[in-house]
C-alpha positions in Angstrom: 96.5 144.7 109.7 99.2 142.0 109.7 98.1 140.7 112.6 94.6 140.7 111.6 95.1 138.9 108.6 97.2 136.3 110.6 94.3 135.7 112.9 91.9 135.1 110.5 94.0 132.8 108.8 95.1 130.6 111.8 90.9 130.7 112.7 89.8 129.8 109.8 92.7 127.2 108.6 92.6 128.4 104.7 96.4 130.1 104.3 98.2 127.1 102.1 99.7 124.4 103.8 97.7 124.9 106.7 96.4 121.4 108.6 93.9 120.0 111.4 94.0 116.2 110.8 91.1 115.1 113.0 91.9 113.7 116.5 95.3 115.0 115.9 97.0 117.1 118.7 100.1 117.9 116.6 101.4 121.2 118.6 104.2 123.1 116.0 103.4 125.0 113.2 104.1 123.5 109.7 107.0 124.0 108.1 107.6 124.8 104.5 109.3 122.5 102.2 112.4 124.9 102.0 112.3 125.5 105.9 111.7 121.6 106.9 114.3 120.4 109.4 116.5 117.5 107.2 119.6 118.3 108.9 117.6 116.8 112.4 116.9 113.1 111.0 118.8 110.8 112.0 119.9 107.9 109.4 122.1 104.9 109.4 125.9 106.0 108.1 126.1 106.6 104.4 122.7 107.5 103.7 120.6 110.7 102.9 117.7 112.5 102.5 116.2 115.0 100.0 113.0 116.7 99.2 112.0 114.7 96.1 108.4 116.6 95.6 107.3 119.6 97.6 103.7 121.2 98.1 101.9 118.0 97.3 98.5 118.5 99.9 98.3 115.1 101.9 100.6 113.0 100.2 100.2 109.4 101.1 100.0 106.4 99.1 102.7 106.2 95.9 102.8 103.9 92.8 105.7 104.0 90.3 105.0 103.7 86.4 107.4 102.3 84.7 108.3 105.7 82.8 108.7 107.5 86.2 105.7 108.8 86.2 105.0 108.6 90.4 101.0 108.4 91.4 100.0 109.7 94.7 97.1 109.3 96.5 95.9 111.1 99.2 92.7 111.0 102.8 91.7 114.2 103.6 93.0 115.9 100.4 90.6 114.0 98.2 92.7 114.2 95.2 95.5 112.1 93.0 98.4 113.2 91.4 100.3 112.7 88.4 104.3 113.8 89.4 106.9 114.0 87.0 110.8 114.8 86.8 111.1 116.0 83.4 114.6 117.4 83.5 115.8 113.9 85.5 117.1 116.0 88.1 116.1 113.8 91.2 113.3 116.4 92.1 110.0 116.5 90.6 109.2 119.6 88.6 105.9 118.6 87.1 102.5 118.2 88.7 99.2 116.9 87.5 96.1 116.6 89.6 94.0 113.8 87.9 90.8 113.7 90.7 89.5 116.3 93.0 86.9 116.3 95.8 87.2 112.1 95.7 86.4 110.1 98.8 89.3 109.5 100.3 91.1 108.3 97.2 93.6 107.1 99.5 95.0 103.9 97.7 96.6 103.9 94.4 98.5 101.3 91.9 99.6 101.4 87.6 98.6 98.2 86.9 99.4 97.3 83.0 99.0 100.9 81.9 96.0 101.2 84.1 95.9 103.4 87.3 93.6 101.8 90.0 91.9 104.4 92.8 90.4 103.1 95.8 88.0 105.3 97.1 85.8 104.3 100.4 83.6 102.1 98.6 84.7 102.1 95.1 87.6 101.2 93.3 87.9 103.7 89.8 90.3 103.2 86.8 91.8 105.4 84.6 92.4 103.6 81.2 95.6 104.1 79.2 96.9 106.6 81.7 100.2 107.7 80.7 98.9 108.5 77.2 96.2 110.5 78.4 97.9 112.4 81.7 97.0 115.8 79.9 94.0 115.0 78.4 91.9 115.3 81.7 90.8 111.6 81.9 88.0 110.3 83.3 87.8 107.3 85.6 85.5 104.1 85.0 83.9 102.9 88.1 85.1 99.4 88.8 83.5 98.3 91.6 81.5 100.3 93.5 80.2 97.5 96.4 82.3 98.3 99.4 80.6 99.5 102.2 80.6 103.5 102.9 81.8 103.5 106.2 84.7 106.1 106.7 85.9 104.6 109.9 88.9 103.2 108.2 87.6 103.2 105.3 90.4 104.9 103.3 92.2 101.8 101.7 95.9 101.1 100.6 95.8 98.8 97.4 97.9 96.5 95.4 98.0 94.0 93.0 99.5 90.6 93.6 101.7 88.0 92.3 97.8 86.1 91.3 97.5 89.5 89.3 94.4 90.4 91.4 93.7 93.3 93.0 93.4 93.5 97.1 91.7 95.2 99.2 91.3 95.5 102.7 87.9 96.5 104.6 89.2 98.2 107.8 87.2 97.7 110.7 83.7 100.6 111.1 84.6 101.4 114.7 87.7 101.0 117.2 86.8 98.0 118.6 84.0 95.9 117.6 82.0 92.5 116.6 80.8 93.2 112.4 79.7 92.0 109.8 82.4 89.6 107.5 83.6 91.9 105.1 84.8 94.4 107.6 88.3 93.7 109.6 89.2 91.5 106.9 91.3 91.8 103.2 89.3 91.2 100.3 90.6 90.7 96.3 88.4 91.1 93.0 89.5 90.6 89.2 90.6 93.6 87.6 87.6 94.4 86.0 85.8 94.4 89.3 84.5 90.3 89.1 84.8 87.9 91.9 84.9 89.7 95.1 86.8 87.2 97.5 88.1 87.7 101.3 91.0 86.4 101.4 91.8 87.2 105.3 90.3 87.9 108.5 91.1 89.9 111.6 92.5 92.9 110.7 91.6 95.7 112.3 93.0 98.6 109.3 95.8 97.8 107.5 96.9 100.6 104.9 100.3 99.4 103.8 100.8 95.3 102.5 103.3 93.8 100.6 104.3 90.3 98.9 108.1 89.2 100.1 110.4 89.1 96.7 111.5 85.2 97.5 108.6 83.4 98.1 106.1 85.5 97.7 103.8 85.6 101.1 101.7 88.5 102.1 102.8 90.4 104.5 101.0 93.5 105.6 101.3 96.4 108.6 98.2 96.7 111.4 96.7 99.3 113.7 96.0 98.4 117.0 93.3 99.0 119.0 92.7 102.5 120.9 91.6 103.2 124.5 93.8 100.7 126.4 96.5 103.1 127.5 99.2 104.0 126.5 101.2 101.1 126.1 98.8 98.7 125.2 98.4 97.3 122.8 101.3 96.8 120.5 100.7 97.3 116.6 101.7 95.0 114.5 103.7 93.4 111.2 102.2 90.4 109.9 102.6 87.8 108.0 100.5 85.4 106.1 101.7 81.9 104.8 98.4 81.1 103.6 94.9 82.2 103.0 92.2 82.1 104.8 94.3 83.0 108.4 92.7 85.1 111.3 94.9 88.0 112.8 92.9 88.4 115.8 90.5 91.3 115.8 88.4 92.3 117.8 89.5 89.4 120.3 93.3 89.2 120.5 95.2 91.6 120.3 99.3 92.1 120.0 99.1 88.0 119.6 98.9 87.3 123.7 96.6 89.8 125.0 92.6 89.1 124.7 90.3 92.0 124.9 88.6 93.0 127.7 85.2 92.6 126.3 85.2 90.6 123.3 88.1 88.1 124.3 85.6 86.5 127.0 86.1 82.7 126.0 88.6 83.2 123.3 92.2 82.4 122.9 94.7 83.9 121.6 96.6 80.1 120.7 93.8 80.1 118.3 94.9 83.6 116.3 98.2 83.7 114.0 100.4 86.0 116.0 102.5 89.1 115.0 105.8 88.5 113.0 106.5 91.3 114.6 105.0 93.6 117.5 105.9 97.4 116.9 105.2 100.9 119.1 101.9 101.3 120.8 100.4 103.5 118.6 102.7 104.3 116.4 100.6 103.7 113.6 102.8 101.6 110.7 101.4 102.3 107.3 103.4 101.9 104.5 106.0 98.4 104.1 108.2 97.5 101.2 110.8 94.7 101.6 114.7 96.2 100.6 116.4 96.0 97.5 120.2 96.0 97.0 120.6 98.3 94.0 121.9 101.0 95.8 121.7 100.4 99.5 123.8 97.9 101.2 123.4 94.3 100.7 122.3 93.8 104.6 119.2 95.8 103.7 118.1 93.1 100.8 114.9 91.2 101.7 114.5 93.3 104.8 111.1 95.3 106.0 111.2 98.3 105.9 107.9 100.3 107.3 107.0 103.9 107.8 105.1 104.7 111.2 102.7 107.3 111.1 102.9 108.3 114.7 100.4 108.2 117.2 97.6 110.8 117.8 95.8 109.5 121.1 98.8 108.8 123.3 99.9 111.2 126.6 103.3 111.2 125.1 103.7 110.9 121.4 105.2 107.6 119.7 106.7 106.5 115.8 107.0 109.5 113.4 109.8 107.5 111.8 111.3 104.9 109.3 112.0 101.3 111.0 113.6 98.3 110.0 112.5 94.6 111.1 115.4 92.0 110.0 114.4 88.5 108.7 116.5 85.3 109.0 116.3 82.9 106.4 112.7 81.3 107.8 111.2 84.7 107.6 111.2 85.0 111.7 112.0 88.3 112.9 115.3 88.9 114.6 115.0 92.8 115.3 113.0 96.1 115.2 114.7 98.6 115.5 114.9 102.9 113.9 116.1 103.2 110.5 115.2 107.1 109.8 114.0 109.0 112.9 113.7 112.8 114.1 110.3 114.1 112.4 109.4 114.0 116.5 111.3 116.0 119.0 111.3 113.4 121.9 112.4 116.5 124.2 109.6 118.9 123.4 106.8 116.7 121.5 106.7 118.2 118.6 106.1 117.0 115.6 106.5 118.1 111.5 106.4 115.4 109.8 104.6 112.0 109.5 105.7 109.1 107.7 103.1 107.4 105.5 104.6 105.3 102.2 107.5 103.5 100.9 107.9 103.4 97.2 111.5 102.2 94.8 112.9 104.1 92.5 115.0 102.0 89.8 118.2 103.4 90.6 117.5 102.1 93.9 116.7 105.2 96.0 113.5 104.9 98.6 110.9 107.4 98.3 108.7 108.4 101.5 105.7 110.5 101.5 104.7 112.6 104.2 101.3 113.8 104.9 102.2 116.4 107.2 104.7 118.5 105.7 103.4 117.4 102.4 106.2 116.5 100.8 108.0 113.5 99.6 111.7 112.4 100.3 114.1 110.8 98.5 116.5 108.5 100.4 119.5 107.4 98.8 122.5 105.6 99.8 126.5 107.8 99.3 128.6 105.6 101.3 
């Protein structure tokens, strides 16, 4: 009967905590929250890791209220949670699910009391939110003009220094020609007005950012798929103005054009990477380091969480990295900051980076879609 009941299970992927992420080939059963493998990560001296919130179905994309009230977002879950720490105990012991059965209600953001949902084509907003966590708010619809493709069409969101919102348009396919609003990053008003794109050739960026000192975009990128396994890089990048081109669908990795739609292009006339990463590693999530609690080194540095690939003969990422800046914002490394969520010896994999968030004592959060947690790194040293 045990067996039975097993079977059944595994067939029909309904016991909790169970997972198939599409296209995925992820080959270890998931661990638990109290069974997940800490003691195998490797991080820089001085630092560790924790299970900040447990059981939380798809985590992915965080925002911070100011009370400490953490907002999570999530793809294939379809819903977004409210988490709190009531007992401020560094664990979260409270749990409020304020959507269900959204599309893809991927990217979120607390905006002056606010909390901003993207969904695939809209963006929603729940008024006064912290007031009204219990009170089973309802969303107004923003905007609801974004096209309804789901090939990337889950979206990371954020507000800017110009206090509009952004939002990128991933590209409807791997590799194609399409219309301007796709492959590109768009920004409206908060109340929905003024639809702008504001940058172009981006094939699906889910994780942007604005650096602290003088306030440029800078923003991860997938590459393409289908050109082996090491090609091509994906990539960091950063804007110094609007209005640039990354190089989608023709360039790709800044010095490699496309073998269909780079005829006659080139790449000279694309901004290039700040920074090439893994081949498939799939970077998501970037925030820039603060100095409140980790070491001084860290300030003003990228930090971004690689997803890991899914269509690669040997599997790549599943880990924290760090790029280093110099004082003109040029890269002068990429290199691990938190690895061992892939077995390199085996290829397995149980867990999968997705988003950085701060918390004010200085301590990184990271959310993890797979093992559906989120971790809290902090600096002991």
């Amino acid at each position: 009967m045990r067996f039975s009941l097993l079977l059944i299970c595994t067939l029909l992927f309904s016991c909790k905590g169970a997972i198939n992420p599409p296209g995925n080939m992820l080959n270890r059963d998931k661990e638990t929250p109290e069974t997940l493998p800490l003691h195998t990560l490797k991080l820089p001296d001085g630092f560790s890791i924790s299970v900040y919130a447990r059981d939380i179905d798809n985590a992915r994309s965080m925002s911070l209220a100011p009370d400490g009230t953490l907002f999570v977002g999530t793809r294939s879950a379809g819903n977004v949670y409210a988490l709190r720490d009531t007992d401020n105990d560094q664990k979260i012991d409270q749990s409020i699910t304020l959507l269900e059965d959204a599309k893809m209600p991927n990217g979120v953001v607390f905006h002056e009391g606010d909390l901003y949902v993207a969904e695939v084509s809209r963006i929603l907003k729940f008024e006064n939110i912290l007031e009204n966590l219990n009170k089973n708010p309802q969303p107004v619809v923003v905007y609801d003009q974004y096209p309804t493709e789901t090939h990337h069409g889950w979206k990371f969101i954020d507000f800017g220094p110009d206090g509009k919102l952004y939002v990128p348009v991933g590209a409807p396919c791997n590799i194609c020609e399409s219309d301007e609003i796709y492959a590109s990053l768009t920004r409206i008003n908060p109340d929905g007005t003024d639809l702008e794109i504001v940058q172009h050739g981006i094939r699906n960026t889910v994780g942007f950012t604005w650096h602290p000192v003088n306030g440029d975009l800078w923003f991860t990128d997938n590459g393409r798929d289908m050109m082996g396994d090491d090609m091509p890089a994906c990539e960091v990048n950063h804007a110094t103005e609007e209005q640039m081109h990354f190089g989608y669908p023709y360039c790709h990795q800044g010095d490699t054009l496309d073998d269909k739609f780079g005829e006659g292009k080139n790449c000279n006339d694309y901004t290039a990477p700040a920074q090439n990463v893994d081949p498939h590693s799939a970077p998501l999530g970037i925030e820039f380091g603060k100095d409140l609690m980790f070491p001084s080194k860290y300030k003003n540095q990228a930090f971004i969480a690689e997803h890991g690939s899914w269509n690669r003969s040997k599997k790549i990422g599943y880990k924290v990295s760090l790029i280093t800046l110099d004082e003109n914002y040029q890269s002068t490394g990429y290199s691990p900051f938190i690895e061992g969520w892939l077995d390199e010896a085996t290829d397995d994999v149980w867990g999968r980076p997705v988003d950085i968030e701060w918390m004010p004592d200085g301590s990184m959060l990271l959310s993890d879609d797979f093992a559906n947690v989120i971790y809290r790194i902090s600096y002991d040293g």
